[in-house]
N, C-alpha and C positions, 0 to 999 in steps of 0.2 A: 504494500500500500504506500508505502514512504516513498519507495524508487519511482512508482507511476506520478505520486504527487512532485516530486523531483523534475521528472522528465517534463510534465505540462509543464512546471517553473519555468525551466529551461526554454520551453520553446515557445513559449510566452515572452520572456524576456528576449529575446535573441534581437540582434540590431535589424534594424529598416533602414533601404535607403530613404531619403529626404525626396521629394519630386518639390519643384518649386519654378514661380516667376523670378529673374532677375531682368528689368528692365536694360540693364549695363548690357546684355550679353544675350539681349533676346532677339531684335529686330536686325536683320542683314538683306541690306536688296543687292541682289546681283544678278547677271545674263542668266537666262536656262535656252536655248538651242538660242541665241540672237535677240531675246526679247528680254527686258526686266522684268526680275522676279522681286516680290519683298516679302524674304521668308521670317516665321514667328517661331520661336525655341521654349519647351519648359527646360529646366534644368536638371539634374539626376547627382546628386550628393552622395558617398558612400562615408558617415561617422565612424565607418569600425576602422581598423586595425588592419585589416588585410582586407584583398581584392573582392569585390561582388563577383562571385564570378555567372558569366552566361545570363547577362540581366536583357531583358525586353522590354520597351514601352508597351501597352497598348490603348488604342484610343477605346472607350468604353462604355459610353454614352454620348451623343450629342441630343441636346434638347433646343429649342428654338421659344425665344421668350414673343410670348403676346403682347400685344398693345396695350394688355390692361396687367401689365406684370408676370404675369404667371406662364411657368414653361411647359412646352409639351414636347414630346416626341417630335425628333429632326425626322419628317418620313424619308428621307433622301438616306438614311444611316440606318442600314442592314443588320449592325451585328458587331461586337467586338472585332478589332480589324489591329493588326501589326504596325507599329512606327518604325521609322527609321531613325536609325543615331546619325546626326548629322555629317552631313559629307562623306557617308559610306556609301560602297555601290547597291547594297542589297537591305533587307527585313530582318538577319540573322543576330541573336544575341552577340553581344560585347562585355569586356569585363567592366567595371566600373572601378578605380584603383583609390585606396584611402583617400580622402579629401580632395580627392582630384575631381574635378564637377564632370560633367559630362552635357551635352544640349541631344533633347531630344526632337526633329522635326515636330510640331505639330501642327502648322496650317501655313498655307500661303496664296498667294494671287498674282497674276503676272498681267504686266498692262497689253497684254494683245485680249484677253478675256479678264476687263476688266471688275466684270459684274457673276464672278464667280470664285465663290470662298473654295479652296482645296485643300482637303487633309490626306495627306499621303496614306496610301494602301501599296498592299503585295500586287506583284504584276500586273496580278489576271482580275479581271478584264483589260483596265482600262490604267490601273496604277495610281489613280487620284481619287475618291469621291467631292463630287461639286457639289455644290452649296449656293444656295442665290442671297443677295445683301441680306443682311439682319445680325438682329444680337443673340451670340448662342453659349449655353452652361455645356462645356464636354469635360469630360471624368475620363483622368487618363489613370491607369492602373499600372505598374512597374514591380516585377518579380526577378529574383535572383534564387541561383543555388542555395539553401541553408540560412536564407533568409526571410523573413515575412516580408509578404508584399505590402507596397503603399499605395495608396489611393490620395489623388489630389483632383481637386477639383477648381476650374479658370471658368472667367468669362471673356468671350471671343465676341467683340463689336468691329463689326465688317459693316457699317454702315456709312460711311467717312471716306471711302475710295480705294483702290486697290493699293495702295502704297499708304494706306493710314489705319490698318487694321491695329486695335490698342485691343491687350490681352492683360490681364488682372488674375487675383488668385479672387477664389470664394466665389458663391453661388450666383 
């Protein structure tokens, strides 16, 4: 009975990464094939000691807020879907290394489709889901080896132009 009570202990306490807004280190426009992009970043923290290893974003909700406040299901948003770590070719987990931050894609827009919000997705189909202007609550979820997963939650206002999407933490 001790050793089972031990063990929850254990893995109850065990470290989380951090997921977080840093405005410093969030917004970057740059070309994507010839056209400007302005991509939006959360961040990825690891407090322990040693490496996260084989950590994944993923996007986990997107809700779209009404006129009169209240949010409802993004219908455009199918299902829990893979992010990218920034500036990689592919969806596949990365370590995340003590203290060392990490940016995880999570939205962006390019001025040749100005009047569409994008969160990056795996390949197939199409590699982005679109999104038309508005203000949206998405819950990204972040898991590693031998650690409990964290859950953060931003507000995404795409309403202001393709180069002025402003992302916040909380609901």
């Amino acid at each position: 009975m001790l050793t089972a009570i031990r063990r929850t202990v254990t893995y109850l306490l065990r470290p989380k990464l951090q997921v977080y807004f840093d405005a410093a280190s969030t917004y970057q426009t740059r070309d994507v094939e010839g056209a400007a992009g302005y991509f939006c970043h959360v961040m990825v923290r690891n407090p322990g000691r040693a490496p996260a290893r084989n950590c994944r974003g993923r996007l986990f909700e997107v809700g779209r807020r009404k006129a009169d406040g209240s949010t409802v299901p993004a219908p455009e948003f199918l299902g829990p879907t893979l992010l990218k770590w920034e500036r990689e070719p592919d969806f596949g987990p990365r370590d995340v290394e003590a203290d060392r931050p990490r940016s995880l894609d999570l939205c962006f827009a390019l001025a040749a489709a100005p009047d569409q919000l994008r969160f990056p997705a795996p390949p197939s189909p199409s590699g982005v889901l679109l999104f038309p202007p508005g203000v949206y609550r998405v819950k990204v979820r972040v898991t590693a080896e031998d650690m409990r997963a964290t859950d953060a939650t931003f507000r995404v206002d795409f309403t202001r132009g393709w180069n002025r999407i402003v992302v916040d933490e909380g609901p």
